[in-house]
VEXRO-803520 format. One line per field, with one value per residue (C-alpha): residue in one letter; y, x, z; residue number from 1. Coordinates in steps of 0.001 Angstrom, whole numbers, plus 500000, padded with zeros to 6 digits. Each point is the difference from the previous one (the first is absolute). Example, Ala and Ser with C-alpha at 12.3 -4.5 7.8 and 13.67 -1.06 7.14 Angstrom:
BEGIN
residuo c(A;S)
v c(495500;503440)
u c(512300;501370)
w c(507800;499340)
num c(1;2)
# end
This chain:
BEGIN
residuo c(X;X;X;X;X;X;X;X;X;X;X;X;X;X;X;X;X;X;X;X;X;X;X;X;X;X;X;X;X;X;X;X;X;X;X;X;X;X;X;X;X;X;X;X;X;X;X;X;X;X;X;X;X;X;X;X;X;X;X;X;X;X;X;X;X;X;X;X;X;X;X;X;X;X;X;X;X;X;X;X;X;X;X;X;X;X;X;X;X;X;X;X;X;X;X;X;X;X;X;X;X;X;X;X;X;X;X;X;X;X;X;X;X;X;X;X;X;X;X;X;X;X;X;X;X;X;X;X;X;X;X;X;X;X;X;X;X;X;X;X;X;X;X;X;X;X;X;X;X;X;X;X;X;X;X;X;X;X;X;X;X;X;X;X;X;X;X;X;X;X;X;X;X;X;X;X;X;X;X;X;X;X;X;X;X;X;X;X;X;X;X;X;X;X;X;X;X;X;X;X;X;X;X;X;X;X;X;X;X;X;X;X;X;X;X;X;X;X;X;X;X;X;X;X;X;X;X;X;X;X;X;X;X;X;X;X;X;X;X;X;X;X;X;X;X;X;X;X;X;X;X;X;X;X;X;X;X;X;X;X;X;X;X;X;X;X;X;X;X;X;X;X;X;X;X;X;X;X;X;X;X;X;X;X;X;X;X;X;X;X;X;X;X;X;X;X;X;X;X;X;X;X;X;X;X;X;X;X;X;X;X;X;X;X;X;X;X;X;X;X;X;X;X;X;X;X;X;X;X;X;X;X;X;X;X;X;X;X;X;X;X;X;X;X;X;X;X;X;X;X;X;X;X;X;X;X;X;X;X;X;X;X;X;X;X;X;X;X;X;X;X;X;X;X;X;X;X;X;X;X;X;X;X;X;X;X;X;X;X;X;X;X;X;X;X;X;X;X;X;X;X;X;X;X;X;X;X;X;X;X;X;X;X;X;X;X;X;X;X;X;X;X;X;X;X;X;X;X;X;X;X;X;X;X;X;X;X;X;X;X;X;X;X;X;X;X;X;X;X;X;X;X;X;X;X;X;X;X;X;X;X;X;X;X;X;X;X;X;X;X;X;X;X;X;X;X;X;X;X;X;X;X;X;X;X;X;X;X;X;X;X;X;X;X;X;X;X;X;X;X;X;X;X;X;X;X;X;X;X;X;X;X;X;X;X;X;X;X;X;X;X;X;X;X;X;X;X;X;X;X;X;X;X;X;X;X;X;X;X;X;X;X;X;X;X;X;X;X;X;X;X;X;X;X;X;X;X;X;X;X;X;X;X;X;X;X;X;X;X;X;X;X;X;X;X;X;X;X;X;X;X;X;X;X;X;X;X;X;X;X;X;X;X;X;X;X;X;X;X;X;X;X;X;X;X;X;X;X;X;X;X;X;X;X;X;X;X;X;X;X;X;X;X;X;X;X;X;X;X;X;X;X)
v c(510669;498442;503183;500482;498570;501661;503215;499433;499436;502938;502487;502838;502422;502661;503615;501553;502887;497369;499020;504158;499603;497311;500762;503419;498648;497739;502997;502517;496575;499685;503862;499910;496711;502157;502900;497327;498015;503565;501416;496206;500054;503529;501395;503413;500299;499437;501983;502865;498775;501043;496333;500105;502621;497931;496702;501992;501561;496430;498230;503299;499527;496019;500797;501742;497754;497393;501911;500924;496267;498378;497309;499316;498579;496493;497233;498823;496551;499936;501628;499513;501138;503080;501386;500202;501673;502673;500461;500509;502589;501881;499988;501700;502583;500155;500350;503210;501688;500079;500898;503645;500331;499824;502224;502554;500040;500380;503153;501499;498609;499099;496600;496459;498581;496565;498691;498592;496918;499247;500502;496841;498413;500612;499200;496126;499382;501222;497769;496960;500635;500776;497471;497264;500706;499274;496900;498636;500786;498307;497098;500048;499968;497528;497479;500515;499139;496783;499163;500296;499886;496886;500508;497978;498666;500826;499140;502088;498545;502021;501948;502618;503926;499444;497291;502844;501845;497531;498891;503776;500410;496607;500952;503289;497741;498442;496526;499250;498861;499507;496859;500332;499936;496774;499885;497775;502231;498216;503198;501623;496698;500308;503575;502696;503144;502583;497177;497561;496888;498492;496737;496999;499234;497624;496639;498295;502670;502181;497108;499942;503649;500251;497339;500918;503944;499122;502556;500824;502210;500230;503290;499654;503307;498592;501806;497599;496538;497145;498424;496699;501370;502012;496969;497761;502781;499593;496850;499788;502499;498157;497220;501865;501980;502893;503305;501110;503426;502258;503666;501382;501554;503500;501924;499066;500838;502911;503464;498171;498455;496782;499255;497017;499474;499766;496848;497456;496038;498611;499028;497339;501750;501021;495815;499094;499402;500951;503086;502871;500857;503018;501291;502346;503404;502514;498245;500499;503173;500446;498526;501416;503738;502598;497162;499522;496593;498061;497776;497780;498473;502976;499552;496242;498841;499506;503437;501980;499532;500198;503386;500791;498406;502222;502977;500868;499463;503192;499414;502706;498277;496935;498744;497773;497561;498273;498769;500216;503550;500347;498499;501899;502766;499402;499225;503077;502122;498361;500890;503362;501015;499015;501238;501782;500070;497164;497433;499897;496787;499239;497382;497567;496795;498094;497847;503745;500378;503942;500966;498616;501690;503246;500131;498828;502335;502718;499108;498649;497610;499052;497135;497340;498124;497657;498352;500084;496186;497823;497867;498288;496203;498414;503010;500000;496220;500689;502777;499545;502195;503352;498203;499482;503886;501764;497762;498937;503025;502844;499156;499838;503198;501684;498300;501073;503533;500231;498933;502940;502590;499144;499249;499106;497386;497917;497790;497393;498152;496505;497423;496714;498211;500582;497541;495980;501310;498340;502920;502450;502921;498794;498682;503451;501711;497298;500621;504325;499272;498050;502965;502753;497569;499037;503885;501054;497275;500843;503600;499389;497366;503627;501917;501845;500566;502997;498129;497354;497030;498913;497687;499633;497042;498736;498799;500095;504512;500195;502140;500473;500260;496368;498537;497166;501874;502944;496634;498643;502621;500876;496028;500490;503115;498177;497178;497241;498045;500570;498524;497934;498971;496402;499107;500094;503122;502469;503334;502494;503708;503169;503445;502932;501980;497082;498871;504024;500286;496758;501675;503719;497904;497831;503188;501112;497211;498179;500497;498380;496267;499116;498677;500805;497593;500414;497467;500011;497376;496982;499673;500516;496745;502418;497741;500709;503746;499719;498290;502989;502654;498539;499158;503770;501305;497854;497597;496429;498296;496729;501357;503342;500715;496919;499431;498469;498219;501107;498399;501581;502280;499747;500286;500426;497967;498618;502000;502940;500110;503052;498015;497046;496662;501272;503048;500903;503777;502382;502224;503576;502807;498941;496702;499788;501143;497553;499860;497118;498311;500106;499098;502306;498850;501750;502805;499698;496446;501633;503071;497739;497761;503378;501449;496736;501283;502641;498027;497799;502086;500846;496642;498102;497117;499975;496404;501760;502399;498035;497348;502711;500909;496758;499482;502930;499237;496173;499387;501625;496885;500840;499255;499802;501374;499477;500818;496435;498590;501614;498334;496570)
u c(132262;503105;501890;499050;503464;502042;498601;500306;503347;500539;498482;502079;500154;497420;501208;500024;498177;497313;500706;499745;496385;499158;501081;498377;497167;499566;500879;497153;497785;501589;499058;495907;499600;501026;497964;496848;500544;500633;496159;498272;499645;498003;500055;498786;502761;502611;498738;500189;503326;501582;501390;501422;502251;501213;500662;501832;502038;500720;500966;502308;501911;499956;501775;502400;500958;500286;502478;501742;500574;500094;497425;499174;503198;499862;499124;496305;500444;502639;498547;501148;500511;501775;497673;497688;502018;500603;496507;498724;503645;497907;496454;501456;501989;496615;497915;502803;499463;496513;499617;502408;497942;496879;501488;501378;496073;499288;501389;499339;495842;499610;499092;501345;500033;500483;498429;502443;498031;499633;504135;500012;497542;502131;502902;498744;498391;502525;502589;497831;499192;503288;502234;497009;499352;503815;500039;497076;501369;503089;498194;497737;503244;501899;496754;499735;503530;499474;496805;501350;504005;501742;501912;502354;499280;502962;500854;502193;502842;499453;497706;502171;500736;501607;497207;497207;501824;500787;495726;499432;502625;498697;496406;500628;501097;497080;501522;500395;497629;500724;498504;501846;502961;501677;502347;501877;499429;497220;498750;498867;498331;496442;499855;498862;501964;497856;497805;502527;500442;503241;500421;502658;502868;501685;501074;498003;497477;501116;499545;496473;499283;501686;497391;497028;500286;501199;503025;501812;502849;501343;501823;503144;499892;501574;503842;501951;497842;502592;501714;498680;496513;500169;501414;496516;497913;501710;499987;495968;499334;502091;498245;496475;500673;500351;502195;501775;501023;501521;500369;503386;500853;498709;503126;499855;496589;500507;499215;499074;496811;498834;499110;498536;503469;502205;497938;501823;500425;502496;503220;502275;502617;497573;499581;503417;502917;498915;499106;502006;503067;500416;502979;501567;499828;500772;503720;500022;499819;502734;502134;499410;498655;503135;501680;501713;498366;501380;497574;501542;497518;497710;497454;499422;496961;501602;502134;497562;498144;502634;500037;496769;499780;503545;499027;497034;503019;501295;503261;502248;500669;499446;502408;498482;502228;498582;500718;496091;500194;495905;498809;502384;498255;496912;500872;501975;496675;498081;502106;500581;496296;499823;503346;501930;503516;500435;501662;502406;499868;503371;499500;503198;501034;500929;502350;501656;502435;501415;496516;498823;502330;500004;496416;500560;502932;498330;496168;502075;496992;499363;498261;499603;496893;501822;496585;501787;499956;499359;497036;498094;501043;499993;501996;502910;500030;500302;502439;502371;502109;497879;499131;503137;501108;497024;498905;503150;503007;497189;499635;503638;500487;497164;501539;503547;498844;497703;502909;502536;497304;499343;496382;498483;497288;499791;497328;499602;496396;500352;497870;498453;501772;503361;499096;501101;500239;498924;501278;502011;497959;499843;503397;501163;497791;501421;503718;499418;498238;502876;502357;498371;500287;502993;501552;497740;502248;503180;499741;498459;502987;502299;498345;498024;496033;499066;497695;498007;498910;496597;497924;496793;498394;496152;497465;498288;498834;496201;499737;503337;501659;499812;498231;497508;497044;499712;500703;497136;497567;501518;499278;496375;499339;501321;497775;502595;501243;501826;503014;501853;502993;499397;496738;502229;501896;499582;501291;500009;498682;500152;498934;502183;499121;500731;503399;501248;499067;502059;502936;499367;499577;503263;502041;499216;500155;502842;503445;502095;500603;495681;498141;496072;497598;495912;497594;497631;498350;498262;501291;497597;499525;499851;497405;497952;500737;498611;496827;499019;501468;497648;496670;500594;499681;496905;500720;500580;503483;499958;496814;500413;503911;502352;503055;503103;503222;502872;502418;502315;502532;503791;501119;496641;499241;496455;500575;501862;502095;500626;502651;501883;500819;502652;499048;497978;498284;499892;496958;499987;497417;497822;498246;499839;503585;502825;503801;501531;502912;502410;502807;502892;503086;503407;500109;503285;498959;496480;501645;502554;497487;497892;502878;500177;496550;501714;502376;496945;497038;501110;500553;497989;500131;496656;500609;503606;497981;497284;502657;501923;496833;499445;503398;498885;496546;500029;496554;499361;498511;498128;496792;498331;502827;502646;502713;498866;502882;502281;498858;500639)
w c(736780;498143;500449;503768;501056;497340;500782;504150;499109;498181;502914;500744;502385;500447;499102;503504;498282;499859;504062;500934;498175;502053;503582;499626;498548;503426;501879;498635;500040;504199;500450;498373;502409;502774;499151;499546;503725;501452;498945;500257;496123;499851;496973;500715;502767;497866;497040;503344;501642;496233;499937;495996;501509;502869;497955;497288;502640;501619;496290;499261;503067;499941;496215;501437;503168;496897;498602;502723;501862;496464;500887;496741;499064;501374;497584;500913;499136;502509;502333;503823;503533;499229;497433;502692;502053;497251;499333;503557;500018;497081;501549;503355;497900;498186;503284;500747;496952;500102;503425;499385;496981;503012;502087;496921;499093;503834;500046;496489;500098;503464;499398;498944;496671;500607;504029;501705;500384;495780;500634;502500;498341;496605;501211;501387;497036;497643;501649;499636;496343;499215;500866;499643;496398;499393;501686;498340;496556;501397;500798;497220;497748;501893;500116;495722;499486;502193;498630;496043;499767;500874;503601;501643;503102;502654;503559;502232;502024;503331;500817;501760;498957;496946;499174;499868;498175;497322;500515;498442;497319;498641;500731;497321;497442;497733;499529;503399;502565;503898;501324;503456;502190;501404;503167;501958;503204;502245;501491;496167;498911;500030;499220;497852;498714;498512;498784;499106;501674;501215;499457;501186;497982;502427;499333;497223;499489;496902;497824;501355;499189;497031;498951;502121;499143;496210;500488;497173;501955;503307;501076;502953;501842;502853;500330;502447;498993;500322;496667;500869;500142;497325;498249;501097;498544;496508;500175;500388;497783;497426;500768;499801;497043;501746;499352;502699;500135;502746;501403;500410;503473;500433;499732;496366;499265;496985;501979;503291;497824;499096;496263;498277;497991;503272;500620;498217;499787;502325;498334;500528;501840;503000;500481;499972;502450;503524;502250;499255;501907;501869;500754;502116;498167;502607;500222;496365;499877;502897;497479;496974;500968;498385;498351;496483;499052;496291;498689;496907;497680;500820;496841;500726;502077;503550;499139;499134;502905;502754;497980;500898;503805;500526;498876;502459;503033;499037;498869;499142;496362;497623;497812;497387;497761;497005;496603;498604;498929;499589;503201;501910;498520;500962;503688;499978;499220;501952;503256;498838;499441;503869;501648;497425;499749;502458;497057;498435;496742;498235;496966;501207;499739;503023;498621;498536;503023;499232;499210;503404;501689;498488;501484;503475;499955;499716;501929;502575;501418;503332;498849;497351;498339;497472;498067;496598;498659;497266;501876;496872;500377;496469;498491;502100;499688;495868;500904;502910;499532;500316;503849;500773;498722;501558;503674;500843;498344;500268;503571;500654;498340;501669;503424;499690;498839;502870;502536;497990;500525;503555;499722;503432;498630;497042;499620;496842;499109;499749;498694;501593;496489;501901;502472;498695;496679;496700;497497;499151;500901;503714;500174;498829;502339;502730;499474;500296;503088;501135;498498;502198;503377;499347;499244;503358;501814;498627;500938;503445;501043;498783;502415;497100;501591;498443;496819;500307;497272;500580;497991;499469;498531;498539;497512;496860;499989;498707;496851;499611;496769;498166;502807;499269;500649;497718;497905;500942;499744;496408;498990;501779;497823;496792;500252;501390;500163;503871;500290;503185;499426;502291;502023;503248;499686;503208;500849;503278;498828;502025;498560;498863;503025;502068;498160;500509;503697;500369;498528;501713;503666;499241;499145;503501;501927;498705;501882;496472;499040;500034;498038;500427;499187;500056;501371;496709;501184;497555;496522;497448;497385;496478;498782;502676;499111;496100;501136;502293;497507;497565;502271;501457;495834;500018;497952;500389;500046;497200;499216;498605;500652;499596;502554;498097;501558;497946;502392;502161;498494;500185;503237;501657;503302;501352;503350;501123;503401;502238;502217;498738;502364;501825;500712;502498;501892;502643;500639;499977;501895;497170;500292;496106;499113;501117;499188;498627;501498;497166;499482;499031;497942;500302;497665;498277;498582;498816;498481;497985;498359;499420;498452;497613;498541;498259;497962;499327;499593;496311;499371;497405;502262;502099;501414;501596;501531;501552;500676;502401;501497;500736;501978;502062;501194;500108;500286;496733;497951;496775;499439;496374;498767;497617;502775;501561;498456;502067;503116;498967)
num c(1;2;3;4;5;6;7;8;9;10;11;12;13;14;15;16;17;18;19;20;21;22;23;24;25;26;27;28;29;30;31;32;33;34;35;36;37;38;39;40;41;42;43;44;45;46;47;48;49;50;51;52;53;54;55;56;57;58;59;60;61;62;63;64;65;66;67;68;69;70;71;72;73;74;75;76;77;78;79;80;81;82;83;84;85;86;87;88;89;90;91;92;93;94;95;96;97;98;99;100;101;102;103;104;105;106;107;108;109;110;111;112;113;114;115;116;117;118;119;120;121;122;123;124;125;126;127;128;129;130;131;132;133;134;135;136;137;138;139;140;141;142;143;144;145;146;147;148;149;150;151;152;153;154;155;156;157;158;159;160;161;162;163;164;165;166;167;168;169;170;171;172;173;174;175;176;177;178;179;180;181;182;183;184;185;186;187;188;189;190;191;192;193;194;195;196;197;198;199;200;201;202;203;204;205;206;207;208;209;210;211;212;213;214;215;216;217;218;219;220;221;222;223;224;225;226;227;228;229;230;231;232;233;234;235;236;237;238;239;240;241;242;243;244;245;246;247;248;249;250;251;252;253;254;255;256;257;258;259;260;261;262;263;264;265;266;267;268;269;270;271;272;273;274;275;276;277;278;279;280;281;282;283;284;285;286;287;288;289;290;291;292;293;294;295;296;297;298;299;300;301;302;303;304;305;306;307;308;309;310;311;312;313;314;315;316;317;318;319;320;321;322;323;324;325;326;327;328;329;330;331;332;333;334;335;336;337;338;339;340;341;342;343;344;345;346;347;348;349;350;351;352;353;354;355;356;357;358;359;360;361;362;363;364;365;366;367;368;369;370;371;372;373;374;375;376;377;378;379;380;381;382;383;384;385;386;387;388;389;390;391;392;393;394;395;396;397;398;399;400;401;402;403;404;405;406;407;408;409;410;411;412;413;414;415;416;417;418;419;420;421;422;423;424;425;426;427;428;429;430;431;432;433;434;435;436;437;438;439;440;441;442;443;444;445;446;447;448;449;450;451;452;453;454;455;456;457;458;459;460;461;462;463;464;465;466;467;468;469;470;471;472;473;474;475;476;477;478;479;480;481;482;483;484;485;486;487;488;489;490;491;492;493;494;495;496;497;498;499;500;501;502;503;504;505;506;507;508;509;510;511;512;513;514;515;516;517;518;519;520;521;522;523;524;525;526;527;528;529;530;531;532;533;534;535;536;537;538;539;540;541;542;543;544;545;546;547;548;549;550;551;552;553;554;555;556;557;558;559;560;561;562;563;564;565;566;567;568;569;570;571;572;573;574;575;576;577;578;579;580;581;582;583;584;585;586;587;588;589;590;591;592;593;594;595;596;597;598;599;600;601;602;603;604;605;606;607;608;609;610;611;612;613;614;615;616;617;618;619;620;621;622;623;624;625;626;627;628;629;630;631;632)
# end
């Protein structure tokens, strides 16, 4: 009895060989019932009807139909709707064969070999012992794996479509057991699908369930279930001890299936930030459809995936500029195994201005993505000068070149740390943002329309490169400790997908001299952020995984800003996308302090740098940092 569960465990699949055996077995079984309710059980008239002849007949032909429709070839313990409807396909193609091998005896003997009532009468009962005997072995499995293996116990999230399908896939897998389906829709509380009841999971109640029903996982297979919701259902299974995993839309489903591994936990990116943002894709592709589109900083996060969002417009090339030789690679291969020959990659420098405009010499774009940047915050405030050579004399170059080359669009990514900043990352980012207004200005006031500076400008990027939460889930899977840099410490995040629409819907809509900004709604407190990261590994923060405050690091504030006091914005078509009243300084004083950078961004001196940044973007004060002295 000890080896009962190992050996359920191991059970494989029958040989279909072994199924053939079977289903003809039921079918000669179907045919001698026939032939006994046709003569009322006399044995003398079916010794005379020749009845050994007439059943052999009927199994030869049900082997056939077998082989034929292929009924055999579904997996009993799995067995379903549709295997019934194959099997009742191969009893009719059965009932056919038999009934021209009736009428070829007809006219070779003059008589029958198999009454056509032992055919119906076959053909009823084959049906019934047929696809019965497979369910009750399915059944008889399924109740032997509940009985002896350990299951978990798991609720469904909505009891729609995709909900019955996700009941089945977990229902084939043996450590799983359904206990029912919750829902939040009045109408399907109460109810029962295919012998599953529906139960309430509004307000208060999933903390009752997941006690009452002792649920060990909850499956989400609701698609368009708000982020606050979704958000209360962590948050009570975290509280319950209970997993929560989710299925992925259906386009994503691997060859239009379900499987048991595309059900996974929820991650921390699906519960931050706020409903997605949809934007306006058919303009997009007005825009972009036969163009010659330059992406700089292709390989990076942000990059890489206006790559990817840009190349399903159509575009009649892509010019990709980076400096990271292998990840340009690998986003080169990637869009060629999709839409070959459509990029172009050069490994370049930005801040390399006859390189730079070799290339846009000859790719002559249309338009500009300029996402190259240093963005990490406590290595540009250790080296100031690579911020001050790549954000600020990269963009002018990259500017200038785009303005020499007559490019109709050039668009820079900005940063939230540009707004009041507190470093030398943001101020850097601040004062090329100020560079591209102020050159959009100058060559507007000369009559000069045909290119136009846009700027677009937002928060932290989930799983980007560097960002804190691939941090946090390599700390998790270490053991901890997590660190926070300070207790208060809050951030906006947006995803990828989100950040790159922003920039693909400003590069349309903006005329030149805007600056787009995204509602990203609530800041995030980061320690907030580590205690869910670790609850949702299931494990306990102090408990299992310690959270340390290291402090915050040079030039790091508590809060980031998308707008600073004096500025103020206008909205756009887009209720979530507004443009911020900026603004602009006269271009000839910005280009001569720019031009200052290059005497001093060789310079040993890092305070003269920072001290020149300073004069230019006044409200740059320091914070943490050794720089402070400069604004005292």
């Amino acid at each position: 009895m000890k080896n009962i569960p190992v050996l359920i465990r191991k059970l494989k699949i029958l040989p279909r060989w072994v199924i053939i055996l079977i289903d003809c077995g039921v079918i000669f079984f179907s045919a001698l019932i026939g032939y006994l309710l046709r003569f009322n059980f006399s044995v003398s008239e079916l010794i005379n009807s020749r009845f050994e002849q007439g059943v052999i007949v009927y199994a030869i032909c049900g082997l056939i139909s077998i082989l034929i429709t292929g009924s055999y070839k579904g997996i009993i313990r799995y067995t379903g709707l549709q295997d019934g409807v194959r099997i009742f396909f191969m009893l009719i193609l059965n009932v056919i064969l038999v009934t021209l091998v009736n009428a070829l005896s007809r006219v070779l003997v003059g008589t029958f070999i198999v009454p056509f009532s032992v055919v119906f009468i076959g053909l009823l009962s084959s049906f019934l012992f047929l696809y019965n005997y497979r369910l009750l072995v399915k059944y008889i499995f399924t109740y032997y794996r509940s009985s002896i293996l350990s299951k978990s116990r798991v609720l469904i999230y909505g009891a729609g479509q995709t909900g019955i399908i996700t009941r089945h896939v977990i229902e084939s897998t043996p450590r799983m057991q359904i206990v029912g389906f919750i829902e939040d829709n009045p109408n399907k509380i109460g109810k029962v699908v295919d012998g599953t009841k529906i139960y309430d999971g509004r307000g208060d109640n999933l903390d009752h369930l997941f006690d009452e029903l002792n649920i060990d996982e909850l499956v989400i297979t609701v698609r368009d279930l708000q982020l606050d919701r979704k958000n209360e259902i962590v948050d009570s299974g975290i509280r319950n001890q209970v997993k929560v995993r989710s299925v992925p839309p259906v386009e994503k489903w691997v060859g239009g299936e379900l499987s048991i591994s595309q059900i996974r936990e929820v991650n921390i990116e699906e519960l931050l930030g706020r409903e997605a943002i949809q934007l306006n894709n058919l303009v997009i592709v007005n825009d972009i459809k036969g163009k010659r589109i330059c992406i700089t900083g292709a390989a990076g996060s942000i990059g890489s995936e206006i790559v990817r969002q840009i190349a399903v417009y159509s575009p009649e090339r892509i010019i990709l500029i980076d400096q990271a030789e292998s990840p340009l690679y690998e986003i080169e291969r990637e869009i060629k195994s999709t839409y070959s020959g459509l990029v172009i990659p050069f490994i370049a420098d930005i801040t390399n201005r006859a390189r730079i405009a070799s290339i846009l010499e000859s790719n002559r774009p249309d338009i500009i993505y300029h996402a190259a940047a240093y963005k990490h915050v406590p290595m540009m405030e250790s080296n100031p000068s690579e911020a001050i050579h790549c954000n600020i004399l990269g963009t002018k170059n990259i500017a200038d070149l785009a303005v020499k080359f007559r490019v109709r669009k050039f668009v820079m990514i900005s940063t939230d740390k540009a707004v009041n900043p507190t470093n030398v990352m943001g101020c850097s980012k601040r004062i090329a943002e100020i560079y591209v207004q102020a050159l959009n200005e100058k060559l507007n006031s000369e009559g000069n329309f045909s290119i136009a500076f846009v700027t677009t400008r937002f928060g932290n990027v989930l799983g980007s490169n560097g960002s804190v939460i691939p941090l946090f889930k390599k700390q998790i899977q270490e053991g901890g400790p997590v660190t926070v840099t300070h207790p208060e410490v809050t951030r906006f995040f947006m995803t990828i997908p989100e950040a790159c629409q922003l920039v693909l819907e400003a590069g349309t809509m903006g005329k030149g001299g805007e600056i787009f900004i995204f509602d990203m709604g609530k800041p995030v407190k980061i320690s907030d952020l580590a205690k869910k990261m670790i609850l949702l590994s299931g494990m306990q923060p102090g408990k299992d995984i310690e959270i340390v405050f290291t402090g915050l690091r040079e030039g790091e504030k508590l809060y980031e800003e998308l707008l600073n006091k004096s500025e103020d914005t206008i909205p756009t078509h887009h209720e979530k996308i507004l443009i911020g009243k900026v603004e602009s300084q006269p271009y000839d004083e910005i280009n001569r302090y720019v031009e200052l950078f290059y005497d001093l961004v060789n310079d040993k001196n890092e305070l003269k740098m920072v001290a020149l940044m300073k004069e230019l973007i006044p409200n740059f004060i320091s914070n943490y940092s050794r720089y402070e002295v400069l604004d005292n």
